[in-house]
N, C-alpha and C positions, 0 to 999 in steps of 0.2 A: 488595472487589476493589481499590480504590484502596491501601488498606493491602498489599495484597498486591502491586500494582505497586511502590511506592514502594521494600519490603523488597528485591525483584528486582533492581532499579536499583541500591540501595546495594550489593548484593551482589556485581554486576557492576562496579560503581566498585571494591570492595576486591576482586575477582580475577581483574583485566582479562584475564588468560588465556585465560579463559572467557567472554567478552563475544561473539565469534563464534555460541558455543553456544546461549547466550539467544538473540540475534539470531533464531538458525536456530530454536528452539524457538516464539519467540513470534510469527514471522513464518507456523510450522507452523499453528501452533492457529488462529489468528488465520484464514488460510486454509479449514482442515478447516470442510465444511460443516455447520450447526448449532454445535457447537464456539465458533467463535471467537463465538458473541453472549455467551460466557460471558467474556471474558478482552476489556480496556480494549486488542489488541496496539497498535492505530497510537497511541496515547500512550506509549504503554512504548517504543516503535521511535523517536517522537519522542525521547523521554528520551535513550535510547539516544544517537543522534545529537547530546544536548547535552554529553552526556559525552565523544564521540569527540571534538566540536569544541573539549572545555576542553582535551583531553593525556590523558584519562583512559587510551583506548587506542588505536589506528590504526584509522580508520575503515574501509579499505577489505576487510581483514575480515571485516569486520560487516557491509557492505554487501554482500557477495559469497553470507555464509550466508544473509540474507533473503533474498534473491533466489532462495535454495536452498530454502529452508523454507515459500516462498510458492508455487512449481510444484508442490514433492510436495505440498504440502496439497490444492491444488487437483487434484490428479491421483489424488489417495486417493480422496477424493468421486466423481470422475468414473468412477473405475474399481470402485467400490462398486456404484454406479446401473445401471452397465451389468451387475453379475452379478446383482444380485436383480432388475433391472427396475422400470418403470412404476408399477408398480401397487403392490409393498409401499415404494417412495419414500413414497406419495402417502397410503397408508394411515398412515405412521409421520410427518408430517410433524408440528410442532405446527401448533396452531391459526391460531396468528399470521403462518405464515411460507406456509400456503397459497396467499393470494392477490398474493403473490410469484412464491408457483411457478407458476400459470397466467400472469401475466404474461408472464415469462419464457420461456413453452410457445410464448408466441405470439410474442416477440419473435424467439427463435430462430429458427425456422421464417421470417422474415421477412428476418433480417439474416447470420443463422448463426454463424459464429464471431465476427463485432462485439460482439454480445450478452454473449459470455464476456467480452470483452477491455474492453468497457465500468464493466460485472456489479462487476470487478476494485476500482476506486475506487469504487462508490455502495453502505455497509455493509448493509443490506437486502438489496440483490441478490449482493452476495456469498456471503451464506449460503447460500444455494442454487443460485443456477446453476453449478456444478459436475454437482449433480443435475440437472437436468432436463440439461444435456448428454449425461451417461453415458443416462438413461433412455427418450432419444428417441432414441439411437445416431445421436449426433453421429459424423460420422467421425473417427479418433481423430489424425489430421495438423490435421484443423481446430482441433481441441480443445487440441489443445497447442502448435500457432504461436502462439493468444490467448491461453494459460495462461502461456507461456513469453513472450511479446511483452508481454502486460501486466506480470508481475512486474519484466520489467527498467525499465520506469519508475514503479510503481507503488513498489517498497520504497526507488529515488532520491528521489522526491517525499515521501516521509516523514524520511528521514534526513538528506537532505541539506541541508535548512533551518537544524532545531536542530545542525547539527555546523558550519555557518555562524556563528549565533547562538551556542553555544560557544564558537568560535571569535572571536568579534568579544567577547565579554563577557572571556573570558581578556588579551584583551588591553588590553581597557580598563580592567583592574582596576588601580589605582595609577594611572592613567592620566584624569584626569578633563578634560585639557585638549584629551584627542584626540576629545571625545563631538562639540565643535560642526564641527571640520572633518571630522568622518567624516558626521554626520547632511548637513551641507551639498553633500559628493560624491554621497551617496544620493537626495538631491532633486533634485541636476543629471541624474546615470542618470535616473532618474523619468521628470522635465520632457521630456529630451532624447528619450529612448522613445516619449512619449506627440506629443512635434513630431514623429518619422518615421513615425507612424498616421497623423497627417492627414494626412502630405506626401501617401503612399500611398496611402491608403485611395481617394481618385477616381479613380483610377487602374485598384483593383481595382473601384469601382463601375459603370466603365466598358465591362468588358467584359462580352459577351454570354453 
């Protein structure tokens, strides 16, 4: 699989055209319940992102199709679970990902649409709460604010790092004297961030 990421990547580097496409493909599968534990998607979506960030191709594209390819995956599954129901889910599950899905039986039921919108970022639960949404007939407005509310920062949080990191490495290349005042503005953000938590932080411990 790693072989086959890497292949993808290059592929996408030589026909930036098509780099949306991936995007949206890898972001699908990666999504699709069961599915994506086959396919590396949030390293390849990384990738992806270090390529947008070098020039490879315009990221916002790419960003646009994940975002696309992460709701209909998640909304394939959902709508799946809801026509066969309950019970041939739970029948056909593998072994492994069962005690996922009662987890998430009980989570749902508990938090309701949080549980999807959570589900979204922690890969284990992704793979199936989709299912257990469709098969406990989640209502399907709840199902898809979380489906669609998580994807919009769920495929930013992936791509938007390495298309940073692209971008900062692009530019540093021939560039070796820009490494120590770039690292030194990075540390002052840092520090400075880390003095406005504690200014605040009593503040917010303060109240009731």
């Amino acid at each position: 699989m790693e072989a086959l990421g890497a292949s993808l990547l290059d592929w996408a580097h030589a026909h930036a055209g098509w780099a949306p496409l991936v995007a949206f493909a890898v972001a699908f599968i990666e999504s699709v319940p069961l599915l994506g534990i086959l396919l590396p998607g949030s390293a390849l979506l990384i990738g992806l992102g270090l390529l947008a960030g070098a020039g490879a191709f315009p990221p916002g594209p790419v960003l646009l199709a994940a975002i696309a390819g992460a709701v209909l995956g998640d909304a394939l599954g959902f709508w799946f679970a809801r026509a066969v129901g309950p019970r041939l889910v739970r029948r056909h599950l593998p072994r492994g990902q069962r005690r996922f899905y009662a987890r998430i039986v009980v989570l749902s039921r508990r938090w309701g649409g949080w549980t999807i919108f959570v589900a979204r970022f922690v890969s284990p639960m992704r793979a199936v709460a989709p299912l257990v949404a469709g098969a406990t007939r989640m209502p399907q407005w709840h199902f898809q604010a979380a489906n669609i509310g998580s994807a919009l920062i769920w495929a930013p949080v992936l791509l938007v790092p390495g298309a940073i990191a692209g971008h900062l490495a692009a530019l540093l290349d021939g560039r070796p004297w820009m490494v120590l005042p770039l690292g030194l503005a990075l540390l002052a953000v840092w520090f400075g961030l880390r003095a406005a938590l504690r200014r605040f932080r009593p503040g917010f411990a303060a109240r009731p």
